[in-house]
PyMOL commands that place a pseudoatom at each C-alpha (Angstrom):
pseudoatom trace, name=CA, resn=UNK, resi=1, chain=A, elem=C, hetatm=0, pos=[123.178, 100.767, 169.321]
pseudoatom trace, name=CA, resn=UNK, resi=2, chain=A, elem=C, hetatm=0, pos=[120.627, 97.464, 168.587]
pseudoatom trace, name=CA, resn=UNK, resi=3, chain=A, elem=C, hetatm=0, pos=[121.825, 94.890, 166.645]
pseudoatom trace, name=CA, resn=UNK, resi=4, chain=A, elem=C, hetatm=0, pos=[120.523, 95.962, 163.288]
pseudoatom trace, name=CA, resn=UNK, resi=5, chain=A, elem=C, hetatm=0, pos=[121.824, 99.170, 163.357]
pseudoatom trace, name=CA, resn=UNK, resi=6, chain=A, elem=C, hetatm=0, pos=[125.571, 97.895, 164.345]
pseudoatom trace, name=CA, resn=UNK, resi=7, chain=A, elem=C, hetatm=0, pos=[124.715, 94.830, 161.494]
pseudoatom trace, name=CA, resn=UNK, resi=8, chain=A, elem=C, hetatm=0, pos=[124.198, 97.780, 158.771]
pseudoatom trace, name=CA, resn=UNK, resi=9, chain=A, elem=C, hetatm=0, pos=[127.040, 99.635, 159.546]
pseudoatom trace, name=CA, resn=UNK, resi=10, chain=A, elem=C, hetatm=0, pos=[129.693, 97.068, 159.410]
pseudoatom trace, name=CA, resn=UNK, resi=11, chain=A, elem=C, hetatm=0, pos=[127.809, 95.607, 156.324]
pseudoatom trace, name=CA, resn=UNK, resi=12, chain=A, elem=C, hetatm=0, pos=[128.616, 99.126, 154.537]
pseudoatom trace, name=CA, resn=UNK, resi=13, chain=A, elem=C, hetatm=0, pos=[132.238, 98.769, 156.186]
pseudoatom trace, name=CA, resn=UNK, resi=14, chain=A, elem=C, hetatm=0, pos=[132.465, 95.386, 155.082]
pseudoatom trace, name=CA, resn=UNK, resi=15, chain=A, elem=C, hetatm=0, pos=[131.666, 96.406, 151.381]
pseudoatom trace, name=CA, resn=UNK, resi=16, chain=A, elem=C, hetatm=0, pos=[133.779, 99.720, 151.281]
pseudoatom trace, name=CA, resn=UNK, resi=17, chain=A, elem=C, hetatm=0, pos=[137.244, 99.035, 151.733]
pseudoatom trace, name=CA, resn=UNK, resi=18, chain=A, elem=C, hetatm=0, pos=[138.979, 100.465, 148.983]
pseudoatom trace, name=CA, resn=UNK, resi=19, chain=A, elem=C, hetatm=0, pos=[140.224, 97.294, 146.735]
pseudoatom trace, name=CA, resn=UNK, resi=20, chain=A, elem=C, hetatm=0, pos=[138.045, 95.329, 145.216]
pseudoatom trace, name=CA, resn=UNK, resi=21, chain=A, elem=C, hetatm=0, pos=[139.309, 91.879, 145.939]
pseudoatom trace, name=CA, resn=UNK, resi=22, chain=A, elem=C, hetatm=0, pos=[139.103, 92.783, 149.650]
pseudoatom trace, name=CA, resn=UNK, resi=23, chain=A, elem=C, hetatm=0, pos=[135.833, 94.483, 149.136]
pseudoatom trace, name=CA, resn=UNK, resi=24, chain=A, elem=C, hetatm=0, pos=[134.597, 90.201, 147.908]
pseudoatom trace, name=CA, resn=UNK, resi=25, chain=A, elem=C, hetatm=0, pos=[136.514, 88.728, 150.490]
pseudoatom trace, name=CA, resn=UNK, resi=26, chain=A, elem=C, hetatm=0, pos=[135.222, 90.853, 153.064]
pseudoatom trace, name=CA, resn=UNK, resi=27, chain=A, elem=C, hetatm=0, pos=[131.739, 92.039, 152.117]
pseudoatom trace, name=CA, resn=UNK, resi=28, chain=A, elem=C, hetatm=0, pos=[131.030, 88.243, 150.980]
pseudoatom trace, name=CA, resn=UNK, resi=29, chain=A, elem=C, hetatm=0, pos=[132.001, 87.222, 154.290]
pseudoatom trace, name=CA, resn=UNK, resi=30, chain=A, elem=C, hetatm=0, pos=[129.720, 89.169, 155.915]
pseudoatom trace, name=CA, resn=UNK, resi=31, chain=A, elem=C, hetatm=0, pos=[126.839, 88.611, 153.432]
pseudoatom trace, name=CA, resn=UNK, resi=32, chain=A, elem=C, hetatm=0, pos=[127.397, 84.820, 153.783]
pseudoatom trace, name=CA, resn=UNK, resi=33, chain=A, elem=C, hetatm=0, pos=[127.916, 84.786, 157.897]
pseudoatom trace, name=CA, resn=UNK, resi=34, chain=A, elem=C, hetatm=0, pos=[126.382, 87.743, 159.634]
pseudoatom trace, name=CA, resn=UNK, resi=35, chain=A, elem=C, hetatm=0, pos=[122.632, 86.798, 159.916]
pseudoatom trace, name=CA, resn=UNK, resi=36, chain=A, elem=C, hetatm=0, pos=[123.435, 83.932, 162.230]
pseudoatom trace, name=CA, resn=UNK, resi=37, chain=A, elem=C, hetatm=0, pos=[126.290, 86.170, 164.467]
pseudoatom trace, name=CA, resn=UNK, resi=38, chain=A, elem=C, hetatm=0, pos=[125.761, 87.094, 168.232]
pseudoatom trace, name=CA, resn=UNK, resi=39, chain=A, elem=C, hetatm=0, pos=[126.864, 90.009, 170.325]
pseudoatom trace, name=CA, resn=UNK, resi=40, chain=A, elem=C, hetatm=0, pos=[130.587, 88.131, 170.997]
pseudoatom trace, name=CA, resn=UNK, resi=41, chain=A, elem=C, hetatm=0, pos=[131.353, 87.644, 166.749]
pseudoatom trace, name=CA, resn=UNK, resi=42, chain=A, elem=C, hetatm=0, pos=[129.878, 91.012, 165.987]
pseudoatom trace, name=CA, resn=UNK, resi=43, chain=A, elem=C, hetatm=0, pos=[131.782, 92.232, 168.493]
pseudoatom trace, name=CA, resn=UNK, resi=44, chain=A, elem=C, hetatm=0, pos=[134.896, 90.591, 167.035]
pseudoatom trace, name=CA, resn=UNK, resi=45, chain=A, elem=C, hetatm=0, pos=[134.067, 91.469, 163.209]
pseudoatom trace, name=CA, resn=UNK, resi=46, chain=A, elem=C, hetatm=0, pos=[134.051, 95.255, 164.190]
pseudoatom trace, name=CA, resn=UNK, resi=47, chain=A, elem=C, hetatm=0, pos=[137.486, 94.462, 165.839]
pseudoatom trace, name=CA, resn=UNK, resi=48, chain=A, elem=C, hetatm=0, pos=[138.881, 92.724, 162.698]
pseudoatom trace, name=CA, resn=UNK, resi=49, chain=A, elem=C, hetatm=0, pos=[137.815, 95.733, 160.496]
pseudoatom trace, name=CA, resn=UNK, resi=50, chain=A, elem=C, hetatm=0, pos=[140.490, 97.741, 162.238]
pseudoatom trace, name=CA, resn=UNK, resi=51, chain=A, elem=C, hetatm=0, pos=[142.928, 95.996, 160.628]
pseudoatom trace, name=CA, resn=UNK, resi=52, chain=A, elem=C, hetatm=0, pos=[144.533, 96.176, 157.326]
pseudoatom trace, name=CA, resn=UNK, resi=53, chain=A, elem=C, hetatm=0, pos=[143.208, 94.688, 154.210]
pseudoatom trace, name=CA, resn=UNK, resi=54, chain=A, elem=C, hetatm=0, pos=[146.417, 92.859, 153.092]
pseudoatom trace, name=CA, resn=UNK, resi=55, chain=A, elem=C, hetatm=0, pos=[146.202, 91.317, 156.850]
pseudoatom trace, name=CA, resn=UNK, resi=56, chain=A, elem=C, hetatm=0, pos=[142.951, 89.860, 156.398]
pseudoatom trace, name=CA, resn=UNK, resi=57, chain=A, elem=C, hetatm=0, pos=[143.426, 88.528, 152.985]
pseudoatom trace, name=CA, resn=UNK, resi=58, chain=A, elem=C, hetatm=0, pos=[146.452, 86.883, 154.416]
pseudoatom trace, name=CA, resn=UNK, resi=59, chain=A, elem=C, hetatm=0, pos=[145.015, 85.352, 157.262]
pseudoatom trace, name=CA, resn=UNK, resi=60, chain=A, elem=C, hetatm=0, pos=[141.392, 84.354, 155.151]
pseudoatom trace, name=CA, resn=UNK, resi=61, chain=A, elem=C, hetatm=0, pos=[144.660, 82.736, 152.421]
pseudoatom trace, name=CA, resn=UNK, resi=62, chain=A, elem=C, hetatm=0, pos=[146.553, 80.992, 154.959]
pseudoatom trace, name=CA, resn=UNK, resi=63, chain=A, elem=C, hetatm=0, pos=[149.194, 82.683, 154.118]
pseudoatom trace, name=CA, resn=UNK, resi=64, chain=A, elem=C, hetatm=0, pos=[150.432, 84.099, 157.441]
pseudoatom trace, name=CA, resn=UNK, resi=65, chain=A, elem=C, hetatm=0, pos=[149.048, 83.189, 160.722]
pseudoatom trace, name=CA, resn=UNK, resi=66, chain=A, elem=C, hetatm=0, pos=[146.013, 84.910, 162.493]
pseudoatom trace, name=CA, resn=UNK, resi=67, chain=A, elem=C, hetatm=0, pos=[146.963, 86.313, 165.580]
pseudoatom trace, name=CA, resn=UNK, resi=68, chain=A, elem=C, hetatm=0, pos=[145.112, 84.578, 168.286]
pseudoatom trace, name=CA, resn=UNK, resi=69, chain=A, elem=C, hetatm=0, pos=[142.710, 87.085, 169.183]
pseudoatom trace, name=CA, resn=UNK, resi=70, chain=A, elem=C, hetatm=0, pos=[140.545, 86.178, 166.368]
pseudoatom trace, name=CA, resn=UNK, resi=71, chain=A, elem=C, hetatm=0, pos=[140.920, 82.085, 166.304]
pseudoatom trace, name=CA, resn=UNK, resi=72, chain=A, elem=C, hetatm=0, pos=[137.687, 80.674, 166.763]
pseudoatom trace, name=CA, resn=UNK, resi=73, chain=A, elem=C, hetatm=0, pos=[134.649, 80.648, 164.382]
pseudoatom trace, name=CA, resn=UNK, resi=74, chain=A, elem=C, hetatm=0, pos=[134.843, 83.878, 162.557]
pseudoatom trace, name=CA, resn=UNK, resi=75, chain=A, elem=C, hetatm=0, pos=[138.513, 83.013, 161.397]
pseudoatom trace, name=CA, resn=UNK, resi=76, chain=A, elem=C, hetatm=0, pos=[138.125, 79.470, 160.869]
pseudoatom trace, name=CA, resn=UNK, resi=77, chain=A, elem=C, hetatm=0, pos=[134.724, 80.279, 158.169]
pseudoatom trace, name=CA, resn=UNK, resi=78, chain=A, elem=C, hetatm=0, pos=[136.835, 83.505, 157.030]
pseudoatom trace, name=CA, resn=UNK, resi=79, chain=A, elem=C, hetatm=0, pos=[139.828, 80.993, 155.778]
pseudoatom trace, name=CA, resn=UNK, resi=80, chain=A, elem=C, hetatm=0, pos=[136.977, 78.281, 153.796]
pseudoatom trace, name=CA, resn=UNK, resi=81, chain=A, elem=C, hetatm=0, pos=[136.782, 81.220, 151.083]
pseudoatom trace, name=CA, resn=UNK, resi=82, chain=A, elem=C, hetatm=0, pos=[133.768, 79.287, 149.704]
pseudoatom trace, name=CA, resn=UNK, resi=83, chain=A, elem=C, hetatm=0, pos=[131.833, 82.612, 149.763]
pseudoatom trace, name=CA, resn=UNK, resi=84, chain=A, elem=C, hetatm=0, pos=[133.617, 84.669, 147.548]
pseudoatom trace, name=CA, resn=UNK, resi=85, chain=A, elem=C, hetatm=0, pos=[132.066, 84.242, 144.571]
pseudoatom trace, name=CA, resn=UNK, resi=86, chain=A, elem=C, hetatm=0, pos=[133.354, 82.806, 141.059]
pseudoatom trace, name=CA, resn=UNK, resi=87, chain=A, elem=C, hetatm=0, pos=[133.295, 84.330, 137.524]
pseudoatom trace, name=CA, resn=UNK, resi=88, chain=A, elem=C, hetatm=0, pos=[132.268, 81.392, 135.116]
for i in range(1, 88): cmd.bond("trace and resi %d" % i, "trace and resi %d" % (i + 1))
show_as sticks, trace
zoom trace
């Protein structure tokens, strides 16, 4: 599958998960981060949307630990939550 195909997919993914707060968490991630992703943190994004929504909130919140498969870049711009975006 090319890379636009695999970025479209996990961009509906990203958008659809059932709860809306993890739906802006998520999705926003993606919108904010994907363009400039290579094979190894798309490879890792499809990996991290195996796992449950509650997980990822918690690990974007700091509010239990990442398991160390995912440290590195994806994590560390999942937890600046400065891409989620603000009702005024």
């Amino acid at each position: 599958m090319d890379r636009e195909h695999r970025l479209k997919r996990l961009r509906f993914r990203a958008w659809h998960r059932g709860v809306k707060e993890a739906d802006l968490l998520i999705g926003g991630f993606f919108d904010r981060y994907s363009a400039d992703w290579g094979p190894e943190e798309i490879a890792l994004f499809e990996e991290l949307l195996e796992e449950q929504d509650v997980d990822i909130m918690a690990w974007a919140m700091g509010i239990e630990p990442a398991p160390e498969r995912y440290a590195g870049t994806v994590m560390n711009a999942l937890k600046t939550l400065n891409y989620v975006p603000i009702a005024e």
